[in-house]
C-alpha positions as CSV (number, residue, x, y, z in Angstrom):
1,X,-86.8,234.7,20.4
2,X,-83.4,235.2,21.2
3,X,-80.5,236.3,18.9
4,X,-77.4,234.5,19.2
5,X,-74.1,236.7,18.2
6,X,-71.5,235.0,17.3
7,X,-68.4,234.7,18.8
8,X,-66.3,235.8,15.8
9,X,-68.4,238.7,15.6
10,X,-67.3,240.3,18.8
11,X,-63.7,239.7,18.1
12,X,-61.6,242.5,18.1
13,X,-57.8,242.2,16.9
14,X,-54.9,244.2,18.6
15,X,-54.4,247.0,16.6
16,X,-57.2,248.2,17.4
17,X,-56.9,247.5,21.0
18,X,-53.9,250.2,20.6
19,X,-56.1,253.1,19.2
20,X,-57.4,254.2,22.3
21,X,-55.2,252.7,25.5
22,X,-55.9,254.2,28.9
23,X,-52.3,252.6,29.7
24,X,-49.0,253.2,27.3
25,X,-48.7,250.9,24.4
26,X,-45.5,249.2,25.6
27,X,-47.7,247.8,28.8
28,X,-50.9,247.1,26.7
29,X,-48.6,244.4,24.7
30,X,-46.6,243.0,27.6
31,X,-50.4,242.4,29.2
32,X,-52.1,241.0,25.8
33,X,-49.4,239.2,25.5
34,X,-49.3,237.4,28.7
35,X,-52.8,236.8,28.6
36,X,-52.1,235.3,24.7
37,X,-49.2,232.8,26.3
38,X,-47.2,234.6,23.2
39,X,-43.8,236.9,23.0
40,X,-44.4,240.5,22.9
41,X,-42.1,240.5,19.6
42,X,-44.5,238.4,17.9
43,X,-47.5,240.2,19.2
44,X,-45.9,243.4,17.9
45,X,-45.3,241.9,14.8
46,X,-48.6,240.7,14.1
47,X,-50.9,243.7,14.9
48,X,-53.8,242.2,13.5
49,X,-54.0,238.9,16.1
50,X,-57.6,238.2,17.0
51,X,-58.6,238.8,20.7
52,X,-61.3,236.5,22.0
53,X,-63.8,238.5,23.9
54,X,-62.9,236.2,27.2
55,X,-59.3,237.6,26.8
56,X,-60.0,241.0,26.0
57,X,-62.0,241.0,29.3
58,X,-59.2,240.0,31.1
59,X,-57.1,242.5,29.3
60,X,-59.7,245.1,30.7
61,X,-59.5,243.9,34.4
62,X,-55.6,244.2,34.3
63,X,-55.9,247.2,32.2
64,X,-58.1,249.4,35.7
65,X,-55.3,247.4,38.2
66,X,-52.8,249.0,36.6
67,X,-54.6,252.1,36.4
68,X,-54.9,251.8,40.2
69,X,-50.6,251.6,40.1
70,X,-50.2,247.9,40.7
71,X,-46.8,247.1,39.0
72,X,-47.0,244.8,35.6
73,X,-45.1,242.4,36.4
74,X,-47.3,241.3,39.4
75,X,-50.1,241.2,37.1
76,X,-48.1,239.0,34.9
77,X,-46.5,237.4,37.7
78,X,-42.9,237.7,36.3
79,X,-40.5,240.3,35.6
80,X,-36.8,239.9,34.1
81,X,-33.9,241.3,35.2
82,X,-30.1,240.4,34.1
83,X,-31.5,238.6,31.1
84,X,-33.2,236.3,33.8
85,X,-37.1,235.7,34.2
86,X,-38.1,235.8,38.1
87,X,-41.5,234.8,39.5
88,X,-43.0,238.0,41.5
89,X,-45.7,238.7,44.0
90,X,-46.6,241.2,46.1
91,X,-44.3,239.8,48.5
92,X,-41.8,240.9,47.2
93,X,-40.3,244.3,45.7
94,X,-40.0,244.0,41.5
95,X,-36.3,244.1,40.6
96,X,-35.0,246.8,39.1
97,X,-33.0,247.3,36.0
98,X,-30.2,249.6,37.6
99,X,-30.0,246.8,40.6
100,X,-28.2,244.8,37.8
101,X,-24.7,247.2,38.4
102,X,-24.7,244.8,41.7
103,X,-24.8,241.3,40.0
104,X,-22.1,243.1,37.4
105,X,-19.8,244.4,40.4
106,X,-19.8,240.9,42.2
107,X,-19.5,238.8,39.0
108,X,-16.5,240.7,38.5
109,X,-14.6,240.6,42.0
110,X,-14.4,237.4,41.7
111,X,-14.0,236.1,38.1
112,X,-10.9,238.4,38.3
113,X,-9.5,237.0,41.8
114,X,-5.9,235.2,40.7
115,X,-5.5,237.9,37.9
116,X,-2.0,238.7,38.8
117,X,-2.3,241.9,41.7
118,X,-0.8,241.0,45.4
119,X,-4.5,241.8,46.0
120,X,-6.2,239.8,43.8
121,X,-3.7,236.6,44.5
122,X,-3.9,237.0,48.2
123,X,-8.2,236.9,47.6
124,X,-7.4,233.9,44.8
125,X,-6.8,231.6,47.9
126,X,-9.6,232.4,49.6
127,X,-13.1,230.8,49.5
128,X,-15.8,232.9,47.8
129,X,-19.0,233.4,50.5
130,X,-21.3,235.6,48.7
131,X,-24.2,236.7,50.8
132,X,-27.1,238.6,49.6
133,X,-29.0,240.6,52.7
134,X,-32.8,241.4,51.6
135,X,-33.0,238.9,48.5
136,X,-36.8,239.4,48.2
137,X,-37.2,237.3,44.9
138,X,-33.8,236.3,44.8
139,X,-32.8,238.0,41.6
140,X,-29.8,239.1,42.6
141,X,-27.8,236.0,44.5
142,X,-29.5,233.9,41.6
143,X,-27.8,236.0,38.9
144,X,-24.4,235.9,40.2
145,X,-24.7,232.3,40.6
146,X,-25.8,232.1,37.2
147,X,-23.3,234.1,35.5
148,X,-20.1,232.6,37.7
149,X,-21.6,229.1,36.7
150,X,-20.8,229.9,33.1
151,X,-17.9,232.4,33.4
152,X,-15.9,230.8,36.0
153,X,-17.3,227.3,36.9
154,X,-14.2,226.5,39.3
155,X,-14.7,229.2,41.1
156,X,-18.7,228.5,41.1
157,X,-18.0,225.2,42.4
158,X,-16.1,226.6,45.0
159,X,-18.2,229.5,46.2
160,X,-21.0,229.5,48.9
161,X,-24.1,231.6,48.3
162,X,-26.1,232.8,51.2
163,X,-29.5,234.6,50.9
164,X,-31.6,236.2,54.0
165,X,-34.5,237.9,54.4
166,X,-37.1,238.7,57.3
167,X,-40.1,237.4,55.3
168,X,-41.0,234.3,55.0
169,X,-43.4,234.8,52.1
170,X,-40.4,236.3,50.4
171,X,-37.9,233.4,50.7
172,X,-40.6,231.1,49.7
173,X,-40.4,233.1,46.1
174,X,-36.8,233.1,46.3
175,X,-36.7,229.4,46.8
176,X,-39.4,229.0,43.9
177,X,-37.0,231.0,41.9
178,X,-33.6,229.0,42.8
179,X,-35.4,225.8,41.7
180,X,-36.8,227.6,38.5
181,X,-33.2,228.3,37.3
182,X,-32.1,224.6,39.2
183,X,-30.4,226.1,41.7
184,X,-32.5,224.8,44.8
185,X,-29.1,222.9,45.7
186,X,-26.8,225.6,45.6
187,X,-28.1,228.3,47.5
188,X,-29.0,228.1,51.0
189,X,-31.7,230.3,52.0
190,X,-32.4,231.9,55.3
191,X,-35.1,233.7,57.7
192,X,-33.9,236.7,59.8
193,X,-32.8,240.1,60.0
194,X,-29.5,240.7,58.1
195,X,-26.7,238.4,59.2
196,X,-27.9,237.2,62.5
197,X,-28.5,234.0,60.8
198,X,-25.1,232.9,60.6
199,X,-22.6,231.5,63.2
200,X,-19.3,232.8,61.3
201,X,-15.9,231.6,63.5
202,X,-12.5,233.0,62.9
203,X,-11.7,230.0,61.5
204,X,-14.5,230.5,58.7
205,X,-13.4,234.3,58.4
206,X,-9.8,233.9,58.2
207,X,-10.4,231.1,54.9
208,X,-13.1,233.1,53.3
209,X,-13.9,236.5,51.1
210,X,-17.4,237.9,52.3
211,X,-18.9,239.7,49.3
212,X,-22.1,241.0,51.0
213,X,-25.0,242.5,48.7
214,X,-27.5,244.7,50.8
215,X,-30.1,246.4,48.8
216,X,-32.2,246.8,51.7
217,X,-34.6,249.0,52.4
218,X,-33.7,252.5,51.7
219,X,-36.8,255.1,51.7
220,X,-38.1,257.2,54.4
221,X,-41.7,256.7,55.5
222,X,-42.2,260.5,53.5
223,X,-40.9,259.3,50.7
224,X,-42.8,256.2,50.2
225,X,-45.8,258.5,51.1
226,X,-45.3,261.1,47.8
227,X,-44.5,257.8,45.2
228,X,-48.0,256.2,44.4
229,X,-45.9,254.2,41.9
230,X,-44.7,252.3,44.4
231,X,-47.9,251.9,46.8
232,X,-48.5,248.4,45.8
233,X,-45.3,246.9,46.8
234,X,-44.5,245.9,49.9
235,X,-43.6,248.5,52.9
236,X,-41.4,245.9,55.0
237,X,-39.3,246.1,51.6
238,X,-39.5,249.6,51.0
239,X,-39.4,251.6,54.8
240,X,-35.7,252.2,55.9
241,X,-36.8,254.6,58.9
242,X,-36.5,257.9,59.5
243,X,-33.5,258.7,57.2
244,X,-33.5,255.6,55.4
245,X,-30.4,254.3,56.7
246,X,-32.0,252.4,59.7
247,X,-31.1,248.9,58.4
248,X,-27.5,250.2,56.8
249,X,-26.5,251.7,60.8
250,X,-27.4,247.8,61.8
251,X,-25.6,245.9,59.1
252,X,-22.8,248.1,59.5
253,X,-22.6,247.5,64.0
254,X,-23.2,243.3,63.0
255,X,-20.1,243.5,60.5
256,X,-18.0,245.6,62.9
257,X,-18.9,243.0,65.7
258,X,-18.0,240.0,63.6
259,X,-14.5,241.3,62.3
260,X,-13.2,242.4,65.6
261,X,-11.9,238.5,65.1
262,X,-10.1,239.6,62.5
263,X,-7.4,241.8,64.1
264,X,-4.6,239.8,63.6
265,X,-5.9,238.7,60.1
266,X,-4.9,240.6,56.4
267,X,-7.8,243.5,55.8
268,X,-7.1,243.1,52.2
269,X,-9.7,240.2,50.7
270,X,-11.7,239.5,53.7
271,X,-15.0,241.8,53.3
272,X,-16.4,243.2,50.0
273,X,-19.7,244.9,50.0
274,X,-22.4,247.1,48.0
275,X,-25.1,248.9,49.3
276,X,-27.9,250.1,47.2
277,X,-29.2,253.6,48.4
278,X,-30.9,256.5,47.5
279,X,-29.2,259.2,45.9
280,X,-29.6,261.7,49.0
281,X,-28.3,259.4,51.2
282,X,-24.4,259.6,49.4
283,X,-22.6,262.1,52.0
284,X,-24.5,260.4,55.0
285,X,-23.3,256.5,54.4
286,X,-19.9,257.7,53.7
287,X,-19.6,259.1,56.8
288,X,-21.5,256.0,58.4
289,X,-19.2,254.2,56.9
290,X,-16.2,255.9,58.2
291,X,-17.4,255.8,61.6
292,X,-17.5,252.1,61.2
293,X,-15.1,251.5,59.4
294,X,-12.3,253.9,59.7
295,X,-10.1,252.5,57.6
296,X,-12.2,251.2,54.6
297,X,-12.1,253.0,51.1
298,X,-15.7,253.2,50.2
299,X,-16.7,255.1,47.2
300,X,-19.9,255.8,45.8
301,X,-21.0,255.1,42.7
302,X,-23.7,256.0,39.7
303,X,-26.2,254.5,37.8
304,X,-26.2,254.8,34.3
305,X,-28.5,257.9,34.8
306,X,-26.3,259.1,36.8
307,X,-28.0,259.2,40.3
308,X,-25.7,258.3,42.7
309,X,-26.9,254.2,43.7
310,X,-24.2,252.5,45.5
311,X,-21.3,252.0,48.0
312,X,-18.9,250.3,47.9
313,X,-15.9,249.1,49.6
């Protein structure tokens, strides 16, 4: 004879799923949570929610990937950022909190154009291009859309926004993303390596303000090596060469190239850009940057821990 256990019998609820984690408590909710199609909030809140023993298998599976350093949000498939939820994969690289200073910087260039400042009138007339180089998921040109949308609609409406990157897999999220937040019809999405997709004229320089955000990839191949945090993501996104600069030294000899058609054209307005680097990198892309562009203030700029995470000029 066989003895039948019922299911109730097996269940388990989520406190005591917490007594003994092999992964912090903060990541055991976000995955039981998932796998429960409920917030983490209410999951928190209610300690003493039943767990199927189908789920808490799953929960289990998830539990030994992570162990094995695959990030959470691939395993939930989504990860927020700017307030935003984004669809991940392994594609692409998860977007990280202190890569929000970017959408921040941008949304405020040009929300404040026409403030006032010769500057800011003389960029008031021009039209907004914002280009982001290396979008992976497309957080960060879907962000600033986003947020000029409801902060400055005219300007929105005016604006073009450009995203590139060399994978294909990658744009496909990005696209996937831009018609999550119904934005499929307002960004244009590229394949190629930095801004050799577009056929810029004078015409389209001397009318425009390029705001250009690059976080490409920035780590050296030693570097990548010694952070097993970061093994599951993928190396295209993550490898920047030798000194981690590699793809910086060829943005930088493009953008040199393309405004040599602006010599007879006002610097002031034209080009914005920020760079996401690593902090080592500070003293070597401002002197890339000088060599480049000789006449450019750049200046480098923290996170909120501190670390020093961007350029700018």
């Amino acid at each position: 004879m066989s003895i039948v256990i019922k299911e109730k019998e097996n269940k388990i609820n989520f406190s005591q799923v917490l007594r003994s984690p092999l992964i912090s408590r903060q990541e055991s909710g976000i995955l039981m949570a998932f796998l429960l199609k409920i917030s983490l909030e209410v999951l928190l809140t209610h300690s003493e929610t039943e767990i199927r023993p189908a789920v808490y298998k799953r929960f289990k599976l998830l539990e030994a990937k992570r162990l094995k350093n695959w990030p959470i949000a691939y395993l939930t498939g989504v990860k927020e950022f700017y307030g935003f939820d984004f669809k991940v994969s392994p594609a692409v690289l998860t977007p990280r909190p202190e890569t929000e200073y970017m959408v921040e910087e941008i949304v405020e260039i040009i929300k404040n154009r026409g403030t006032g400042s010769k500057e800011h009138d003389k960029s008031a007339s021009l039209k907004p291009i914002i280009i982001d180089l290396g979008t992976g998921s497309g957080a960060i040109i879907i962000s600033v859309a986003k947020e000029l949308k409801r902060l400055a609609p005219t300007i929105y409406r005016r604006a073009e926004f450009l995203a590139v990157d060399i994978s294909v897999p990658a744009l496909k999220m990005a696209k996937n993303n831009a018609a999550q937040h119904k934005l499929a019809r307002k960004i244009k999405f590229y394949q190629g390596n930095l801004l050799s997709p577009f056929k810029l004229n004078k015409r389209d320089l001397s009318q425009s303000e390029l705001i250009i955000a690059a976080n490409l990839p920035y780590l050296t191949p030693a570097q990548i090596k010694k952070s097993p945090s970061i093994s599951r993501e993928p190396f295209l996104a993550l490898d920047g060469g030798s000194d981690g600069l590699k793809y910086y030294r060829e943005l930088f000899k493009q953008l040199r190239e393309l405004f040599k058609q602006l010599s007879e054209l006002p610097t002031v307005g034209n080009l914005r850009i920020i760079c996401e680097i690593d902090e080592s990198q500070a003293k070597k892309i401002k002197t890339l940057t000088k060599k480049y562009f000789p006449h450019a203030a750049s200046e480098i700029i923290c996170d909120l821990s501190g670390k020093k995470r961007f350029l700018f000029f």
